[in-house]
C-alpha positions as CSV (number, residue, x, y, z in Angstrom):
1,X,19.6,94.9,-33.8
2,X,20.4,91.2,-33.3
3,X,18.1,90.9,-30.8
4,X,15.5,92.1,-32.6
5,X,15.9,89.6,-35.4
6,X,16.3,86.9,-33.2
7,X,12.9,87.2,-31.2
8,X,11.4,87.7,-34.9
9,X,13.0,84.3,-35.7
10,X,12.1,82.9,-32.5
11,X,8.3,84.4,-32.7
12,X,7.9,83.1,-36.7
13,X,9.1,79.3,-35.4
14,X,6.7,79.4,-32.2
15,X,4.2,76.5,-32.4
16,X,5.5,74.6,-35.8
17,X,6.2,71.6,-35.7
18,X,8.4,69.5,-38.3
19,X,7.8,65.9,-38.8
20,X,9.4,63.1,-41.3
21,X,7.7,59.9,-42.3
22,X,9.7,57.3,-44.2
23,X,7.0,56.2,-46.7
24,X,8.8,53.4,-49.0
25,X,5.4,53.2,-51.4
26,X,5.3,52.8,-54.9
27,X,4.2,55.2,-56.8
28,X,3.5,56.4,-60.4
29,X,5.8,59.1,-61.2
30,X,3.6,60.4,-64.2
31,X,0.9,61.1,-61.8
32,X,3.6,62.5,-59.8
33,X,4.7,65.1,-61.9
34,X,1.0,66.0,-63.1
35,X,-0.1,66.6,-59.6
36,X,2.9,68.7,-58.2
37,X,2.4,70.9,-61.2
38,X,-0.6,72.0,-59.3
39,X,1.5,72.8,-56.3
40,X,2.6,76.7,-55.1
41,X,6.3,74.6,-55.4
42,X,8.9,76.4,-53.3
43,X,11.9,74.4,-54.2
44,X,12.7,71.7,-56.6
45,X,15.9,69.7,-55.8
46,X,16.9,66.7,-58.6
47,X,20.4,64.5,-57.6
48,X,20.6,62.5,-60.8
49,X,22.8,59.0,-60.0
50,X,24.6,58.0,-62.8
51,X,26.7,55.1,-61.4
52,X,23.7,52.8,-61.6
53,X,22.5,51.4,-65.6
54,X,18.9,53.5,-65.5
55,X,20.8,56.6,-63.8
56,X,18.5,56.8,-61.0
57,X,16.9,60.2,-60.5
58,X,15.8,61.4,-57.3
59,X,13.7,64.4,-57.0
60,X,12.4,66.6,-53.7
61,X,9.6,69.0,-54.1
62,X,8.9,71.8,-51.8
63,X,5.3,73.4,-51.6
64,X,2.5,75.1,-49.4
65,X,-0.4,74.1,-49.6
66,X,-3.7,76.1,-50.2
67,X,-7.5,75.7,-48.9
68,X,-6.9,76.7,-45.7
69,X,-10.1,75.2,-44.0
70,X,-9.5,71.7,-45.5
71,X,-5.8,72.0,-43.3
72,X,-8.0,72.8,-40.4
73,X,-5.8,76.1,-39.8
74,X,-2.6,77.9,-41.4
75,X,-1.6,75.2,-44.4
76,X,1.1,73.0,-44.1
77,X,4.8,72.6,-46.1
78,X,4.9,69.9,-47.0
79,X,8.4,68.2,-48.8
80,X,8.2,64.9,-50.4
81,X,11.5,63.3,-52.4
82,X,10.6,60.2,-54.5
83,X,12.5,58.3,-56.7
84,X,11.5,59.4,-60.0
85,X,13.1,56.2,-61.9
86,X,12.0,53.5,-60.0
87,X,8.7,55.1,-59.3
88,X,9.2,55.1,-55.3
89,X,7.8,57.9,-53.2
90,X,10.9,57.6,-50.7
91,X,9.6,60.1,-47.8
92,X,7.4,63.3,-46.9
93,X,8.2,66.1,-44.2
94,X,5.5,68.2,-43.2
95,X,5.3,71.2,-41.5
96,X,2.0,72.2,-39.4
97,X,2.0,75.4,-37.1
98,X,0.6,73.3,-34.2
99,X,-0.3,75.7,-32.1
100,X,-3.0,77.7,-34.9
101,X,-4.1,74.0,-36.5
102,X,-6.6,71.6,-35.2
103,X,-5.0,68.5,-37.3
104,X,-3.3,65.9,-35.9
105,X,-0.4,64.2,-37.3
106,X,-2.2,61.2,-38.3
107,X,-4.6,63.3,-39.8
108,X,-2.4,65.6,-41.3
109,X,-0.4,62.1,-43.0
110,X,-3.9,60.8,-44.1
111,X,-5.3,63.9,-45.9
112,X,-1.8,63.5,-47.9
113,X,-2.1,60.4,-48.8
114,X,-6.0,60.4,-49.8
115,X,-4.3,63.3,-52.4
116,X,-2.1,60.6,-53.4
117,X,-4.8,58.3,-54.1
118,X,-7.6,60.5,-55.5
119,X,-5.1,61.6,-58.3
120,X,-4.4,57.9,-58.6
121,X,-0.3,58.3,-57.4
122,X,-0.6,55.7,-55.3
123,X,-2.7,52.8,-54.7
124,X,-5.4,52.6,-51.5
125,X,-3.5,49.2,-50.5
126,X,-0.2,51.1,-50.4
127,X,-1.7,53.3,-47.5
128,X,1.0,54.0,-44.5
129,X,-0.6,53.4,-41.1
130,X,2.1,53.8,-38.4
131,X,2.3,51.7,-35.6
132,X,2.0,54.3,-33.0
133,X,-1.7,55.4,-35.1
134,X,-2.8,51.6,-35.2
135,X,-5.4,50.3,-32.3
136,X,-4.5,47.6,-30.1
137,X,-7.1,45.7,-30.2
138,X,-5.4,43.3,-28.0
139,X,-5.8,45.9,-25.1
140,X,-9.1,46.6,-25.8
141,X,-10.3,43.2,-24.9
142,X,-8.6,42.8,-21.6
């Protein structure tokens, strides 16, 4: 019996693949809310702070997302926890079954954030572009 649920758990995790990104970007946190009650949400964690004077709350939202061809494959979880105080999108984890998706991670991270923009979360000039996704140009010219 154990090892039948063990090479169902092995199986169901075959080709996902978890990645974090430490975003750090303000945000609006009344856009926030409005677009993540849009969301299939799967889990809703709040830690409220009340040793600081606003009582900083910090929230993490859980979701899947839907429109499976615009994912390019099976749709990503995605997890994002932002400061909903300050108004500081803190960091995202995404899930993408690798293996069943043609997205990359940068593309997966850019179609998140142009869902950010388009509901006017955060700003275009706020847009993460991680080093190891930037061109050397540099190199190019040798």
């Amino acid at each position: 019996m154990l090892t039948r649920v063990l090479e169902t758990l092995t199986g169901a995790a075959d080709g996902w693949i978890s990645w974090r990104v430490v975003m750090n970007r303000k945000v609006d946190p009344r856009a926030m809310f409005a677009w993540l009650s849009t969301k299939r949400v799967v889990t809703i964690n709040v830690e409220l702070d009340a040793t600081t004077r606003r009582h900083r709350k910090i929230r993490s939202v859980t979701w899947v997302e839907d429109e499976r061809g615009r994912w390019k494959g099976p749709p990503p979880v995605i997890e994002l926890t932002y400061d909903d105080t300050n108004g500081f999108l803190l960091e995202v984890a995404m899930q993408l079954h690798a293996s069943r998706s043609e997205l990359s991670q940068e593309e997966l991270l850019n179609l998140f954030q142009d869902d950010l923009i388009t509901n006017r979360i955060m700003a275009k000039s706020d847009r993460l572009i991680l080093p190891e996704f930037q061109i050397d140009t540099d190199a190019e010219d040798e």
